[in-house]
KEVO-573112 format. One record per residue: x negated, y, z of N, C-alpha, C in turn. Coordinates in steps of 0.001 Angstrom, whole numbers, plus 500000, padded with zeros to 6 digits. Each point is the difference from the previous one (the first is absolute). Layout:
N
XYZXYZXYZ...
REM end
This chain:
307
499158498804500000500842501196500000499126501241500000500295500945499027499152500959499839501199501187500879499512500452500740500273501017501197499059501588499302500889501305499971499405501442500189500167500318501256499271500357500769499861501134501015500181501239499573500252500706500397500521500854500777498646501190500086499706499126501297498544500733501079499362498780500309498913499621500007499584498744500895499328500599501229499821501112500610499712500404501453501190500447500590501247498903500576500701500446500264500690499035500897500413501376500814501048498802500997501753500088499916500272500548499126501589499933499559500147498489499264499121499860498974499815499050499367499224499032500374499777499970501227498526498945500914500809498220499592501293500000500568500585498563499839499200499250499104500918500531498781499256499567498601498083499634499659499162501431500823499038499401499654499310498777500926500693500274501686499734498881500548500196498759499783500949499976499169501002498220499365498704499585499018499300501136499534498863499727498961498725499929500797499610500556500502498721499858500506499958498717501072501069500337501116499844498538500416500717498695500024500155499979498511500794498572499666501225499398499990500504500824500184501647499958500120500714499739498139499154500768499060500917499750499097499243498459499379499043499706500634499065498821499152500467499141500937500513500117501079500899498528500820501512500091499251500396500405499395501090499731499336499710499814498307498620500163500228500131499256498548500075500747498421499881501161500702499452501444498849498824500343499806499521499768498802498664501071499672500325501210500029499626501042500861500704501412499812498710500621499235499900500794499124499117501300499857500384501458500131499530500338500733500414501914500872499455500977499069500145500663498926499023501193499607501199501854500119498784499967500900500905501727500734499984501047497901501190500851500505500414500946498754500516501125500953500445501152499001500962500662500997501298500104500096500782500386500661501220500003500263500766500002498936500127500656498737500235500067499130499392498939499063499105500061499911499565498709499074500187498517500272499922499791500965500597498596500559501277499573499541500950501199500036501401499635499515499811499498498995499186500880498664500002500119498840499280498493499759499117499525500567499005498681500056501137498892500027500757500147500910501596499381500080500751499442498620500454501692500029501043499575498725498966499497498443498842500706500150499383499200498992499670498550499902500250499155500924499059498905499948498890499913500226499445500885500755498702499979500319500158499520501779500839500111500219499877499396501446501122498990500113500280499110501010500971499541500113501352500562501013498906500620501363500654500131500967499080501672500444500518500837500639499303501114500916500602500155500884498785500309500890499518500582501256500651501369500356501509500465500262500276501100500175499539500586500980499567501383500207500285500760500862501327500665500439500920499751499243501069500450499679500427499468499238501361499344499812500581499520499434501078500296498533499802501694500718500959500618498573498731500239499193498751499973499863499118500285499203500167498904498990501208499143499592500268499093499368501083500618498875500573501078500545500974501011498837499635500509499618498398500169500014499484500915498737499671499423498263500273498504500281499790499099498768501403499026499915500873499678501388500984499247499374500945500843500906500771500460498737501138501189500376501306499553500346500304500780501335500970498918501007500073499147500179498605499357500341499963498731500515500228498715499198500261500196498362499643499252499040499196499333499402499939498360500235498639499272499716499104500332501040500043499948501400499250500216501273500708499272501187499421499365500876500552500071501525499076499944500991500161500211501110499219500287501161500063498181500669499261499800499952499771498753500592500396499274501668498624501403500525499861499788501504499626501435500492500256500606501393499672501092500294498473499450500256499111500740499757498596499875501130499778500706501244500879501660499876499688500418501281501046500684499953501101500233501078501071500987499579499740501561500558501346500625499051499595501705500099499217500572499545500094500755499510499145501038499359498874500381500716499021499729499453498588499832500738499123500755499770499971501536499415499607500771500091499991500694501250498617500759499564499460501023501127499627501176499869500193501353500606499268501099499655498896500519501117498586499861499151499156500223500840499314501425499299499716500766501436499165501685500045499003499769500644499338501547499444498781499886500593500320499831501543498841499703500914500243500258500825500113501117501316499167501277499301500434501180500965500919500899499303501130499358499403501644500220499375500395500397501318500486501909500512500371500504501006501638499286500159500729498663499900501478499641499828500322498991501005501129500087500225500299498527500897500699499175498770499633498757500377500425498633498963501123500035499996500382500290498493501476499914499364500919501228499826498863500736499661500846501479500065499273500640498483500941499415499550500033500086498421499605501770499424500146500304500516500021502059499611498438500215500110499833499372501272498418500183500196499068499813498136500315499140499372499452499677498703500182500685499161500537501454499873500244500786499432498637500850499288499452500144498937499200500454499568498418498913500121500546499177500074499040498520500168499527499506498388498707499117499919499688499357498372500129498835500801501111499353499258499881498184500166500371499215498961499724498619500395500203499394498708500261498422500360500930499765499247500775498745499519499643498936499019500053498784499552499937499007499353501544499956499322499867499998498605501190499706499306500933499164500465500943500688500089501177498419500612500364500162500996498820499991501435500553500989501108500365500999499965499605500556498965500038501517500301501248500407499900501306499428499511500836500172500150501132499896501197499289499138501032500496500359501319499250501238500776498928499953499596499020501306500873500925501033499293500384500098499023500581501071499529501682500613500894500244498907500115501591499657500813500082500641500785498652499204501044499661499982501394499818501657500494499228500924498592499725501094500526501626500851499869500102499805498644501990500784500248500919499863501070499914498916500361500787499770501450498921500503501078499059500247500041499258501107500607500762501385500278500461500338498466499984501185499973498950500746498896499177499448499372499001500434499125500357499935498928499976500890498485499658499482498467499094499282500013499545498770499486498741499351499591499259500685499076500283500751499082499851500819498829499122501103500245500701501146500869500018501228500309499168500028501645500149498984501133499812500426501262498793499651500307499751498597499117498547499638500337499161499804498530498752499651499372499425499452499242499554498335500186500611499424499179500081498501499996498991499479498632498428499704500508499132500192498354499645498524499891499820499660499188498925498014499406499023500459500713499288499053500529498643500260500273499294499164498879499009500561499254499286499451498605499155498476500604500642499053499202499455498700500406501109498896500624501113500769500841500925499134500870500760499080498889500330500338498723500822499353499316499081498617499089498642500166500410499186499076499494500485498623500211499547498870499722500726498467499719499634499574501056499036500110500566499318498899501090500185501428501474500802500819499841499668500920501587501529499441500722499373499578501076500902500194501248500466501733499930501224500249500227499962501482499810499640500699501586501032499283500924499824500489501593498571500394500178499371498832500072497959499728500354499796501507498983499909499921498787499941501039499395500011501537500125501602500350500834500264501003500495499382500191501194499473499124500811499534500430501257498801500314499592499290500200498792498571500520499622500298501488499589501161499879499208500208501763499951500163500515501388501039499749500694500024501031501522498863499881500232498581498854500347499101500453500411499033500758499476499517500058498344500166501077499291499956501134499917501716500356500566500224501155500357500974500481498971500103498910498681501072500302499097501215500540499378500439499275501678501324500103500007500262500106501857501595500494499822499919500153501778500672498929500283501173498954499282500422499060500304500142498960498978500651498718500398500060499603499370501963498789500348500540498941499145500712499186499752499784498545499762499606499036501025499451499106499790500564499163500866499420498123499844500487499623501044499040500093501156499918498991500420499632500151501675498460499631500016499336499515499359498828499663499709499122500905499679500556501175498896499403501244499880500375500692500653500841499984500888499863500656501122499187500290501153500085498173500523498882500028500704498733500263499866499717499932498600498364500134499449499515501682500865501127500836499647499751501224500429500414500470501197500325499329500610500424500335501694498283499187500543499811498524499811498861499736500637498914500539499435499617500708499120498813501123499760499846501458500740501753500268500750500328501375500493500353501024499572500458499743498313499734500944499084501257500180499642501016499020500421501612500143499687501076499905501063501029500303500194500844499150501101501613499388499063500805499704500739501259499810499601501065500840499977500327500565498974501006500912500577501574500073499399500259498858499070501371499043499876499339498721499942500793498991500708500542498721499646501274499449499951500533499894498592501278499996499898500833498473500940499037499057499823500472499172500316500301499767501790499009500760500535500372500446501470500453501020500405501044500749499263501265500712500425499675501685499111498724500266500051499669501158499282500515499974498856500801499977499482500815500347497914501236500759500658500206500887499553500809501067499424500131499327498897501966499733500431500757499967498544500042497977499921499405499658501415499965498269499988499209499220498732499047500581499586498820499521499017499573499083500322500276499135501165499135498933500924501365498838498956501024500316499460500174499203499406499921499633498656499398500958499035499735500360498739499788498019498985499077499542501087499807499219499029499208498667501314499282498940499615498903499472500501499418499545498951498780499474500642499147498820499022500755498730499385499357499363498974500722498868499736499329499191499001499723498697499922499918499175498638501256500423498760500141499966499030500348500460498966499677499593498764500823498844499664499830499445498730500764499830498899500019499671498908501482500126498591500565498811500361500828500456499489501069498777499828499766499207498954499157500378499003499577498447499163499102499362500712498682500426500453499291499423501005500844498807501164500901500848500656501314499668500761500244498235499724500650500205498632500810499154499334498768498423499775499025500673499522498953499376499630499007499169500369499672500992501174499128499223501203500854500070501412501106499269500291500634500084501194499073499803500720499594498827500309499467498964500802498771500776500853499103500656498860498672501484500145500595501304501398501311500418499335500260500852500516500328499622501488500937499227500496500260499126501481498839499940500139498930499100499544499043499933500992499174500932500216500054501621499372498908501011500302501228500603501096501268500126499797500820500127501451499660499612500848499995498804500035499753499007501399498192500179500776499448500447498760498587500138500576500149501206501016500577501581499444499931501078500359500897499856501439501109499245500065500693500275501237499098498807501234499702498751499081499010500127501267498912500318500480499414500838499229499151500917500871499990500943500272501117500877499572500940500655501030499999499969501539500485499024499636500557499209502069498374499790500270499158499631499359498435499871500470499371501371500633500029500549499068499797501444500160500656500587501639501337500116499759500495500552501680499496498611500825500149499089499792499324499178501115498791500237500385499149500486499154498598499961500522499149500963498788500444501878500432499308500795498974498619500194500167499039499262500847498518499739499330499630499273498692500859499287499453499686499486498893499919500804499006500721501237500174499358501101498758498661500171500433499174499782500065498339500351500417499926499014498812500183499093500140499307498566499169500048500895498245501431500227499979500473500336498543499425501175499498499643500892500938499536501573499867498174499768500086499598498597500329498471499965499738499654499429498302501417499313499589499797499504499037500084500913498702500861500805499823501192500686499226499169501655500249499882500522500861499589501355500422498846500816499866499602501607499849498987500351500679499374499741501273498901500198500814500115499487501014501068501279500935499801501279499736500771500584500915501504500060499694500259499560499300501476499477499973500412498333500321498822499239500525500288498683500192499782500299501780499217500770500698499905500257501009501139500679500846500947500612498951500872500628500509501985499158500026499885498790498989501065499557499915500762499474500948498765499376501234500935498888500466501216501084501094499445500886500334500662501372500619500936500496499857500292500266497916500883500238499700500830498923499645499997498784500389500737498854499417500806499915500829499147500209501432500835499656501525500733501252499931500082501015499688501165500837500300501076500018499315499503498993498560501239500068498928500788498586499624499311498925501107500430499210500122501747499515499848500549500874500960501344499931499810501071500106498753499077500721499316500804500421498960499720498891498574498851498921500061499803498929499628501479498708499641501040500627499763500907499303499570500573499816498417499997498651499484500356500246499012501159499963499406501476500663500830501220499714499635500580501195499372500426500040499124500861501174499362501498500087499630500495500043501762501724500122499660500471500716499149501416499529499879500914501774499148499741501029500343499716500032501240500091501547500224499030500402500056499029499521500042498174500544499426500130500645498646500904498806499299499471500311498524500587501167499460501903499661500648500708501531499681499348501705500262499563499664501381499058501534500553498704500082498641499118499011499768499042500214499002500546500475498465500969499168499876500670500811498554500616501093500569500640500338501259500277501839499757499127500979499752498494499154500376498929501224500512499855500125498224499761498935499671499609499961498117500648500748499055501540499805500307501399500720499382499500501438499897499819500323501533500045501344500331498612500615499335499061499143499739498378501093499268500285499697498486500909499258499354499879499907498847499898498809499233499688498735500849499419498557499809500834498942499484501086500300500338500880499072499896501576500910499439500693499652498926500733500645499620501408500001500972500461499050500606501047499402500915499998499384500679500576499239501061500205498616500430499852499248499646499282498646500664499988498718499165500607498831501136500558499386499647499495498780500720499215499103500442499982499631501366498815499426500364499244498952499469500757499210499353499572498904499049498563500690498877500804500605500123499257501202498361498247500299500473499943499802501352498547500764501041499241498861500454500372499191500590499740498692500331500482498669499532498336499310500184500592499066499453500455498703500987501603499883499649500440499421501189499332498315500381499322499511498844499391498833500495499274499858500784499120501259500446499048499998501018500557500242501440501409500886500292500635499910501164499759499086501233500221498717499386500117498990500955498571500061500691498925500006498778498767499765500632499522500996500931500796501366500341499424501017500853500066499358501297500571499358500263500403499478501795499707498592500267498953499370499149499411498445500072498177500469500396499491501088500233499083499816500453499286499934501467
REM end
C-alpha cells in the first residue's frame, strides 16, 4: 500500500506513522510505503493514482480533488479535532487566546489549514486580509518539508511573529524559548468552535475501497491498535520519533504524545462528520450536505471498536 503523508514530523498524524515504524501495519500483513507531500499534493497523489491511501492532517483537505466527497472516504480518524495551533513569539505582550492581540502581526499558514486559521481569526473578530499579514514562507511548500518544524525556524529567524501549526511545531519553538502558545483550538481556545473544523484521518477512493478491501481493514485495524498502544503506554513514541525524526523532534515527541493521547481515537460518528461538513460548507469546500455514507467508509465502522 502506497500511503502520502501529509507531514512525517508529526503528532496529529503519529498513529499512522507509529502502525509503520513499529510494525503494526507489517503484523497485519501490509507492505506499507510512507512518502511525505504537502497538504495539497497528497490529495492530488490520491486522486491521481499515485497513492493509494493519505495521511490526513485534515480530512477536508480531500475536497480539494474529490468534490463533495465524490470518489473519496475517510477510513479511520487518527487523531480527533482540529489539531492546529497558533504559536508567537515569545515576548508577544498578550494573554493566550485573545485574538485582537494579533492585530498587525506577519504569520503564516500551510495550505489547507489555512482555512480554519482564517475562520478562527473572524470569529476573533479580525479580517484575515486587512488585520493581519498572512505570507508563504519561501521553501514551506517544498515536497519533503514538514511545514510546523519549518515554521519554528522562521519565528526563530525572526521572520515571522507567528505561526499555524500542529503541536510538534509548536513545541519545537516553545522548547528553544523562542515561541509560546497562544490558541489551541482543540483545548477550548477557538472562537467560533474551530476545535471542530475537521480531524486527521486515513483517506482513501473508493476504487481502491472496492478493490483492495481486505488492504484497507487491515491498515484500520493496524492504526486503532496502536492507538490503544499509544494511550496505554505514550513512551513508545520515543522508539518511532528515533526512527522517523530529527533528533530534536524525536526528543520531544514522547511529551507531546502523552498530552495528546486522549484524543488518539479512531471513531467518526454523525455528528463529528455533520459539524466537519458545516465547517467546510461554511469556507467554501463543500457545496451542501451530504450524507454520511458519502464521508465514510462504512465498512471500516465496525473495525473502530475491535481494537
Amino acid at each position: 500500500m502506497r500511503i502520502a503523508a501529509v507531514d512525517l514530523v508529526s503528532n496529529t498524524c503519529f498513529p499512522a506513522l507509529a502502525a509503520y515504524e513499529l510494525g503494526y501495519f507489517k503484523a497485519e500483513g501490509l507492505d506499507v510505503e510512507i512518502e511525505l507531500v504537502s497538504s495539497i499534493g497528497s490529495t492530488k497523489a490520491l486522486k491521481d493514482g499515485e497513492a493509494d491511501a493519505m495521511i490526513a492532517g485534515s480530512v477536508f483537505d480531500a475536497l480539494t480533488e474529490f468534490t463533495d466527497w465524490e470518489g473519496a472516504k475517510v477510513c479511520v480518524a487518527l487523531s480527533q479535532g482540529t489539531p492546529w495551533l497558533l504559536t508567537v513569539r515569545a515576548d508577544l505582550a498578550a494573554d493566550r487566546g485573545d485574538v485582537e492581540a494579533l492585530r498587525g502581526l506577519t504569520l503564516t499558514a500551510a495550505e489547507g489549514p489555512d482555512l480554519a486559521f482564517k475562520q478562527m481569526l473572524r470569529s476573533g473578530g479580525l479580517d484575515p486580509e486587512n488585520d493581519v499579514t498572512i505570507i508563504d514562507l519561501p521553501g514551506a511548500k517544498d515536497r519533503d518539508v514538514s511545514f510546523g518544524v519549518f515554521a519554528a525556524e522562521g519565528l526563530t529567524n525572526g521572520d515571522i511573529d507567528g505561526y499555524w501549526s500542529n503541536a510538534m511545531g509548536a513545541e519545537t519553538a516553545v522548547s528553544r524559548g523562542v515561541g509560546k502558545i497562544h490558541v489551541d483550538v482543540r483545548r477550548g481556545d477557538d472562537p467560533g468552535n474551530v476545535r471542530f473544523a475537521t480531524c486527521a484521518g486515513l483517506v482513501s477512493t473508493d476504487d481502491y475501497i472496492a478493490r483492495e478491501p481486505d488492504a484497507i481493514d487491515a491498515a484500520v485495524r493496524a492504526i486503532v491498535k496502536v492507538q490503544k498502544a499509544l494511550r496505554a503506554d505514550p513512551t513508545l513514541a520515543r522508539k518511532v520519533g528515533d526512527g522517523l525524526f530529527p533528533p530534536e523532534a524525536a526528543s520531544l515527541i514522547s511529551t507531546i504524545v502523552e498530552r495528546d493521547a486522549p484524543f488518539y481515537d479512531p471513531a467518526m460518528p454523525e455528528e463529528t462528520v455533520r459539524r466537519m461538513n458545516d465547517f467546510a460548507q461554511s469556507v467554501g469546500q463543500l457545496s451542501g450536505p451530504v450524507p454520511y455514507e458519502r464521508v465514510i467508509a462504512t465498512r471500516c465502522v465496525p473495525l473502530w471498536s475491535a481494537g
